[in-house]
C-alpha positions in Angstrom: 0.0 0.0 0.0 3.2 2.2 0.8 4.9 2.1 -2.3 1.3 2.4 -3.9 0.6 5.6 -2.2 4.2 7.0 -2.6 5.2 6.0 -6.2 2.5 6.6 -9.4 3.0 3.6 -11.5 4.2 5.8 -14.9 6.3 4.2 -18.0 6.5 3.4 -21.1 9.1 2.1 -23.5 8.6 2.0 -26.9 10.3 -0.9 -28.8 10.0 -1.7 -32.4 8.8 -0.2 -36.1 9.2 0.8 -39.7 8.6 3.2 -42.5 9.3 3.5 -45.9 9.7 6.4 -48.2 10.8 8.1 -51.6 10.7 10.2 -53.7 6.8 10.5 -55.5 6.5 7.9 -58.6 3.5 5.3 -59.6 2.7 2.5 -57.3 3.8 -0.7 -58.2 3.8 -4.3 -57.1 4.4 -4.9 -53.4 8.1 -5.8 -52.8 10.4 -8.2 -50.5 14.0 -7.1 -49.1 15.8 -9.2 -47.8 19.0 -7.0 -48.7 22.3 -7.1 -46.5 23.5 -4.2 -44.4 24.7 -0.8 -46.5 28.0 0.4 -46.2 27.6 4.2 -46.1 30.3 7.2 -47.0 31.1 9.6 -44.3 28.4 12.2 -45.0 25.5 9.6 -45.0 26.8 8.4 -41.7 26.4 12.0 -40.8 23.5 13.0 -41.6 21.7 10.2 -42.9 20.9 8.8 -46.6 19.6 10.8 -49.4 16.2 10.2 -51.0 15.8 8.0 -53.2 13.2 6.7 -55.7 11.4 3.7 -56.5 8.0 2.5 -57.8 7.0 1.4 -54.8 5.9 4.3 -53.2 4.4 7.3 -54.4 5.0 11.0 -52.1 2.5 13.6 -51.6 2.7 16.2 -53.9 4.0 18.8 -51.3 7.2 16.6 -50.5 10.5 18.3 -51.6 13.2 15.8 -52.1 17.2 16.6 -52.1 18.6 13.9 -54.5 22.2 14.2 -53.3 20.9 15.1 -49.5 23.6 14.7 -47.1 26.4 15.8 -49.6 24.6 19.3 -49.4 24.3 19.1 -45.9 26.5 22.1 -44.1 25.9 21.8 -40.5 22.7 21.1 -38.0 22.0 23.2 -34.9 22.6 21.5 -31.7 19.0 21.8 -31.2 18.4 19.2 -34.1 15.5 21.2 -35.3 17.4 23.8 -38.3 19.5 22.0 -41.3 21.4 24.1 -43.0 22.4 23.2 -46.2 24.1 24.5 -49.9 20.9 26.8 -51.4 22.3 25.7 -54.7 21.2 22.0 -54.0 18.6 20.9 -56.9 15.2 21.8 -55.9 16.4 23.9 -52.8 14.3 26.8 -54.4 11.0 25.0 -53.9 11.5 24.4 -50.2 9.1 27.0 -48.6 7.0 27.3 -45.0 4.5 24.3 -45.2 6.1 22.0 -47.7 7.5 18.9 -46.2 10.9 18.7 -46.9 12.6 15.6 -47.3 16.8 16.7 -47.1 18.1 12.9 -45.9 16.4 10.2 -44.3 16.8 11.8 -40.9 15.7 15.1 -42.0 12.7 15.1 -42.9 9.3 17.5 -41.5 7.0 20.1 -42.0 8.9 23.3 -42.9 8.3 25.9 -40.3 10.8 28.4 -41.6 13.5 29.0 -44.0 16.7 31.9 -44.4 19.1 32.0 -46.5 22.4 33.2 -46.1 25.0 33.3 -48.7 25.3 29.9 -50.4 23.5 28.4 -46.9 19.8 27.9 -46.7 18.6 27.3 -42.6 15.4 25.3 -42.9 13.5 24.8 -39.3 11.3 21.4 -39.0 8.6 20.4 -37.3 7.4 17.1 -37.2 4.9 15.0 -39.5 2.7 11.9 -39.6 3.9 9.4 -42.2 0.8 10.3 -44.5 1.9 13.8 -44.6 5.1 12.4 -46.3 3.7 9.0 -48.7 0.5 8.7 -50.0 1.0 5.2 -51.5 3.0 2.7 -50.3 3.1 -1.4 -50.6 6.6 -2.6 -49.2 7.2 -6.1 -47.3 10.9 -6.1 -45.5 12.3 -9.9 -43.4 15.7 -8.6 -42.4 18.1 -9.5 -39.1 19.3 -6.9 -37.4 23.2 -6.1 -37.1 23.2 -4.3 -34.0 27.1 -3.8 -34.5 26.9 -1.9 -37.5 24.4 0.8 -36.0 25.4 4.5 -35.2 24.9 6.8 -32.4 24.6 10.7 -32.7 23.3 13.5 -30.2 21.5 16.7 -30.1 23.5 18.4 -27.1 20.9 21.0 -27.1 17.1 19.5 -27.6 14.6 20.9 -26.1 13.2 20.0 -22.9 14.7 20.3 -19.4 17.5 21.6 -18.9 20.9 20.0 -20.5 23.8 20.4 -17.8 26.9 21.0 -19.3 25.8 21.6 -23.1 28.0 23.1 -25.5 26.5 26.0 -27.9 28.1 24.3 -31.2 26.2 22.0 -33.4 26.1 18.3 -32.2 27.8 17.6 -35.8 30.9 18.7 -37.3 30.4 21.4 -40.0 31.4 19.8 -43.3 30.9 15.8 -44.0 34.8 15.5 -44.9 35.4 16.6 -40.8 34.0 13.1 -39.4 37.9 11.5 -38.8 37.5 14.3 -35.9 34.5 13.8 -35.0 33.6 12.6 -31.2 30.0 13.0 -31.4 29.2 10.6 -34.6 30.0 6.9 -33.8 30.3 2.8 -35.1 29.0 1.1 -32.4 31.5 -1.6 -30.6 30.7 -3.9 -27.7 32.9 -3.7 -25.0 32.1 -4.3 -21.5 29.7 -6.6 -20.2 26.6 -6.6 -17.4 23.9 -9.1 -17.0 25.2 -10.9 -19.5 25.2 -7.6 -22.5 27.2 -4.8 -23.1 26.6 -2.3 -20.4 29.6 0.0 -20.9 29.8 0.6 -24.7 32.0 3.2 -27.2 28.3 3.5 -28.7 27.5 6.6 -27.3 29.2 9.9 -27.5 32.6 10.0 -26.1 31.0 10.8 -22.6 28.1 10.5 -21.1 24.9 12.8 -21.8 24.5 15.1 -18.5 20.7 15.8 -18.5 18.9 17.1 -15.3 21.4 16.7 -12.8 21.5 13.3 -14.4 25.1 11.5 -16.3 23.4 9.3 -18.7 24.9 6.5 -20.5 22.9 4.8 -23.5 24.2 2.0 -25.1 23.6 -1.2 -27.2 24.2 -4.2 -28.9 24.0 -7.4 -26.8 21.5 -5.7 -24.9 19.3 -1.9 -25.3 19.3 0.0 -22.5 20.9 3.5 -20.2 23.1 3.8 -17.1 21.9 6.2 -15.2 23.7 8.0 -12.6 22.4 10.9 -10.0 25.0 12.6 -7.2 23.2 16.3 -5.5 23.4 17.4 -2.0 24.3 14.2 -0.2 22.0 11.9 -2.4 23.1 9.3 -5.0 21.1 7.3 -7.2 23.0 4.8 -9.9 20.7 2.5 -11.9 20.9 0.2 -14.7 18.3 -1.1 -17.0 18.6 -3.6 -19.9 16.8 -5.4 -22.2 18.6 -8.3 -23.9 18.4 -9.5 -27.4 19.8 -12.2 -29.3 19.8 -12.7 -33.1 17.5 -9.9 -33.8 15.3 -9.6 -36.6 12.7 -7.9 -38.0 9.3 -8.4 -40.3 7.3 -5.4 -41.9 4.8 -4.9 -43.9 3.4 -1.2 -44.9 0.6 -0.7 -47.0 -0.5 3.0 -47.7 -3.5 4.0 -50.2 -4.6 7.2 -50.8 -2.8 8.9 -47.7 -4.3 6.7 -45.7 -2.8 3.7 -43.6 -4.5 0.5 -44.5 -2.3 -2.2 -43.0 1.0 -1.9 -40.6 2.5 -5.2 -39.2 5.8 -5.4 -37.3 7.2 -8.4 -35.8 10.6 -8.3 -34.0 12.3 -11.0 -33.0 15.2 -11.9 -30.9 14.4 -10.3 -27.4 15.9 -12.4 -25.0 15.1 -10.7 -21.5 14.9 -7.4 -19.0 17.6 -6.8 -16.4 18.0 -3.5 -13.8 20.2 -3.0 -11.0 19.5 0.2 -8.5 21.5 1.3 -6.0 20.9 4.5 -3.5 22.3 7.0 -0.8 20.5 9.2 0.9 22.2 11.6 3.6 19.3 14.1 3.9 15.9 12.1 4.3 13.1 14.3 2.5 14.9 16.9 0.5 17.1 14.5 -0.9 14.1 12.8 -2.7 13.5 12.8 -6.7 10.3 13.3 -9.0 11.3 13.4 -12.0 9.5 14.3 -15.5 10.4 11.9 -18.6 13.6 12.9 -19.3 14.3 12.1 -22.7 18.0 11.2 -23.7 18.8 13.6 -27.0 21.2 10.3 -28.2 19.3 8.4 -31.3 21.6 5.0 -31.9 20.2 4.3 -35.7 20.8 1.6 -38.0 19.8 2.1 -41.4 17.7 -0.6 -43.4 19.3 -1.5 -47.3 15.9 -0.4 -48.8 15.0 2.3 -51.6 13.9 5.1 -50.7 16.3 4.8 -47.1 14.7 4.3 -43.4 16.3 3.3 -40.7 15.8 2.0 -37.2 16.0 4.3 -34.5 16.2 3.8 -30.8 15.4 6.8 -28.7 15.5 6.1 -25.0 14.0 8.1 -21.6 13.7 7.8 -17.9 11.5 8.3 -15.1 13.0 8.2 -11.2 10.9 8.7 -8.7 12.1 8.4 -4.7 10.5 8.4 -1.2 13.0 8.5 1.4 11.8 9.5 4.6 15.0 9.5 7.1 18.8 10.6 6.8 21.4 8.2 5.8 19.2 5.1 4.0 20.9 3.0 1.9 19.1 1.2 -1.0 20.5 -1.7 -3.6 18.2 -4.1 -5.8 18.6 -6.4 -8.9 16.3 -8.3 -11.1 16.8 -10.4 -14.1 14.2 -12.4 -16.1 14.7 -14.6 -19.3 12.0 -15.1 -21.3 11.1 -16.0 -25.4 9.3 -15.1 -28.7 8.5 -12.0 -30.6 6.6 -8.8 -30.0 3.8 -8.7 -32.6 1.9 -5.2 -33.4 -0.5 -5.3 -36.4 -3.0 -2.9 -38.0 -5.7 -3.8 -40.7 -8.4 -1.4 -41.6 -8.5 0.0 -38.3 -8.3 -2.9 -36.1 -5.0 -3.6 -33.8 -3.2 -6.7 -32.4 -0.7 -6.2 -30.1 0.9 -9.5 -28.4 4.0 -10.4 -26.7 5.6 -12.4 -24.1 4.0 -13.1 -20.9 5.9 -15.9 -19.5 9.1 -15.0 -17.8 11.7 -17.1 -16.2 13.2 -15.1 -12.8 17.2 -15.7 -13.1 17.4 -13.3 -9.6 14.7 -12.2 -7.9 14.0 -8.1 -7.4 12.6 -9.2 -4.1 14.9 -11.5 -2.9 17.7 -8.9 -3.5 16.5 -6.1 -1.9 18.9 -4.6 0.6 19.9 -1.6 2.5 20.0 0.5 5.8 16.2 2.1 6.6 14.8 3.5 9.7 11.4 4.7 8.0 10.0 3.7 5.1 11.8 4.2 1.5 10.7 3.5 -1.8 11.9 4.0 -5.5 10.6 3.4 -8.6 12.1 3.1 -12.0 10.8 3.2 -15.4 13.0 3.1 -18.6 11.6 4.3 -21.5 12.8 3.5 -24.8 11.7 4.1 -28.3 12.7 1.5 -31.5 11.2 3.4 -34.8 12.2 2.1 -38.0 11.1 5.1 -40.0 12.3 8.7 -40.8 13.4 11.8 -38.8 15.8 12.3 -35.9 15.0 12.5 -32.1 11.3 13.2 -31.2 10.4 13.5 -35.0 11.0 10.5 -36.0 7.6 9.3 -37.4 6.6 5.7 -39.0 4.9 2.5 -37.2 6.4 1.3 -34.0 5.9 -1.1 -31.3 6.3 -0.5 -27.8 7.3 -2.9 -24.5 6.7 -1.2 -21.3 9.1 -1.5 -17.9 8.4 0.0 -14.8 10.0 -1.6 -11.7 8.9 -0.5 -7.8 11.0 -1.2 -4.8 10.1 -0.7 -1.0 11.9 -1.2 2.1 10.9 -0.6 5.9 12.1 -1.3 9.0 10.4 -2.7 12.0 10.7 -4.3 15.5 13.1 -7.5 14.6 12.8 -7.6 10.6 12.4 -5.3 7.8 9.6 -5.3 5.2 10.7 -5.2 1.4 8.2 -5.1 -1.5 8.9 -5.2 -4.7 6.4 -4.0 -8.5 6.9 -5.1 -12.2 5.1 -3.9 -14.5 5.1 -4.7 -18.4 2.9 -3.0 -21.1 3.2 -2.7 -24.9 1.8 -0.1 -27.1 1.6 0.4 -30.7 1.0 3.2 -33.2 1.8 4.7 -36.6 2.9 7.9 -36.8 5.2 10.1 -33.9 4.8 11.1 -30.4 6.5 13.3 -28.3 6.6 13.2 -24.3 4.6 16.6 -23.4 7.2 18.4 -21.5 9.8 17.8 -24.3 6.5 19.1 -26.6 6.4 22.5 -24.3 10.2 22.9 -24.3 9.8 22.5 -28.2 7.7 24.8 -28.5 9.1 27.7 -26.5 12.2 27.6 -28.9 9.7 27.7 -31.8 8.3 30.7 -30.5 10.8 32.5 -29.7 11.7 31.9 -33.7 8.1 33.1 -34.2 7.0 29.8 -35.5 4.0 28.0 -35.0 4.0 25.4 -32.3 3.5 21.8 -33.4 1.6 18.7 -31.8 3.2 16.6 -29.7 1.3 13.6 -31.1 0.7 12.6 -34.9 -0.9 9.6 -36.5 -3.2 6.8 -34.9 -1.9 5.2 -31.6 -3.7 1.8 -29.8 -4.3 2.7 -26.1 -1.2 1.2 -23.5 -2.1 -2.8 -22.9 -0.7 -3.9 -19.8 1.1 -7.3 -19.9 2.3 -7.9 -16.3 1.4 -6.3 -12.9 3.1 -8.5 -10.2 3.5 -7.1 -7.2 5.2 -9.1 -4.1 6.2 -8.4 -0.6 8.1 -10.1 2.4 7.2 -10.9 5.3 3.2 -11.6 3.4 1.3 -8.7 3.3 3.5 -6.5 5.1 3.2 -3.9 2.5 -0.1 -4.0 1.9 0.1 -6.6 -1.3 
């Protein structure tokens, strides 16, 4: 009842999807790639690949292509809402304010507004459903993932709480032929292992994220997940979440008539299990205690999908942390690991959903069993990881296409008493699925007071068609029985 009371049960991880687009030509036959991984030049690992056309899917008339995209490419603000590239570019002079512009296969939105300078042409995105961009589509993809090949870049600067520690400067070098220096563009190496996965990887920038008072490590490719770590005024929070995969791979079918979404299916394979490790400090009781919004991590690790036109996977990944410590000097550590088997499903046909996933898990260490620590009242934590897995176009909080989501949210309690201490422990699982983009609100206010202080319009922090949250697991367990209200 404690935790219950103390803790709102919030989360949500997104995990799985895909999009196609290209450049507007007739519909054809459905197609099937099953093509290997791409081996991409310095400026598409940059800034993404260029359009490209094909008969399989037809853009809406308003769509501005670049052919040779990230070649034209001169910088991107550390934002990761303005491009700026060469004004000289073939059919630069059509891109105006409400066109959708379609630069490389991360940049791509709703133009919000454009100035030119010299040879340089500063275009301002917002973000867009994926009818706004294809209005027929008929594309059928089997491919494994290579999680080795995939790379990370960051926007320093995105919008939404503050970003300790950011530098003014674009997150990207300034020419494509500058990425032997860069430090913020990066293959993705394993190195490092926890819970059986990668936990301390060269796939992220060269150091941690600092977000919130928060140093924030993403990483892949054994396993998806952050490293979290917290240290203000006598209160220290480290935590670890991971979800293991092994063999990955990925089905999709996308079918697209008239601007309208008729069927979306994504299967992905390969997930193996769920892992998080928590540890805790507190020297000030109440004031040391944490409530925080979704911070979303400005870090997209991509991996782009050999397909014409280009779209890639894209993991974005957030964090919730929430604490309720009531005296000075507790101590809190916790582990759990689960194995478990099969694929996450999502499916839409003519407006009706499936979403299904696993639901049987094997406990390799129990959260409850490890519970431990020093507590004179009550203290509880809770953690939810938030991740996002689009295989679409855009960058950060635009990227827009169908996507599958897997849900973890894991509650801890501990309390002390005459001659024993209580400990309780949550997990909660829940998937959700939709087509389109969708942006956590306070990133979607923090959004919009840059816009509007660039006299833009604001944009919507949602786009598309979404399935409501279906919850997969709610266990909740406590020792001695019933001793925290369970």
């Amino acid at each position: 009842m404690f935790m219950r009371q103390i803790l709102a049960h919030t989360s949500a991880i997104i995990l799985a999807a895909v999009v196609l687009v290209s450049s507007g030509c007739a519909k054809s036959e459905s197609s099937t790639s099953q093509s290997p991984q791409l081996s991409l030049s310095d400026a598409e690992s940059l800034y993404g690949l260029a359009p490209s056309r094909t008969t399989d899917v037809t853009l809406q008339p308003d769509v501005v292509t670049i052919d040779n995209g990230p070649a034209a490419v001169h910088n991107v603000s550390a934002d990761g809402l303005t491009w700026t590239f060469d004004a000289s570019a073939p059919h630069a002079a059509d891109v105006a304010p409400g066109k959708v512009l379609f630069l490389t296969s991360r940049a791509v939105g709703r133009v919000l507004g454009v100035q030119r300078n010299g040879n340089d042409l500063s275009v301002t995105l917002g973000p867009i459903a994926i009818t706004d961009l294809i209005k027929e589509a008929d594309i059928t993809t089997d491919q494994p993932i290579d999680l080795n090949a995939m790379t990370a870049y960051v926007a320093q600067n995105y919008p939404q709480a503050p970003i300790d520690g950011a530098s003014p400067q674009s997150y990207l070098p300034t020419r494509p032929n500058d990425v032997a220096n860069s430090v913020q563009v990066l293959r993705i190496e394993p190195n490092g292992n926890a819970f059986g996965v990668p936990a301390a990887l060269a796939a992220v920038p060269p150091a941690p994220v600092d977000i919130s008072n928060f140093h924030v490590t993403p990483f892949c490719c054994g396993g998806i997940g952050i490293k979290i770590e917290r240290n203000v005024g006598g209160t220290i929070i480290k935590a670890l979440v991971v979800i293991r995969v092994s063999s990955p791979s990925l089905h999709f079918n996308l079918k697209i008539s008239g601007g309208t979404v008729k069927t979306a299916t994504v299967q992905l394979n390969g997930v193996a299990g769920l892992a998080v490790h928590y540890e805790a400090g507190d020297a000030t009781g109440l004031k040391g205690n944490v409530n925080t919004p979704p911070v979303f991590v400005p870090v997209d690790i991509s991996w782009p999908i050999n397909l014409h036109p280009p779209f890639a996977m894209t993991l974005h990944q957030s964090f919730i942390v929430k604490s309720a410590f009531t005296s000075k000097n507790s101590t809190f550590l916790a582990d759990g690991d689960w194995s478990f088997t099969g694929s996450f499903n999502m499916g839409y046909d003519n407006g009706s959903w499936s979403v299904s996933a696993p639901t049987t898990f094997t406990t390799n260490k129990s959260l409850l069993d490890s519970i431990s620590g020093i507590a004179v009242g009550p203290d509880a934590v809770e953690v939810s990881y938030q991740a996002k897995i689009i295989v679409g176009v855009g960058a950060f909080g635009f990227v827009t296409g169908p996507y599958l989501g897997y849900t973890s949210s894991f509650g801890m309690l501990q309390q002390g008493a005459v001659g024993v201490m209580c400990h309780g422990a949550d997990l909660g699982i829940a998937m959700n699925v939709g087509i389109g983009y969708s942006i956590p609100q306070p990133i979607t206010k923090a959004i919009n007071a840059v816009l509007n202080a660039l006299n833009f319009s604001p944009v919507n922090g949602t786009g598309g068609i979404s399935h409501p949250l279906v919850t997969l697991i709610s266990k909740k367990e406590d020792f001695p029985a019933h001793c925290a209200g369970y």
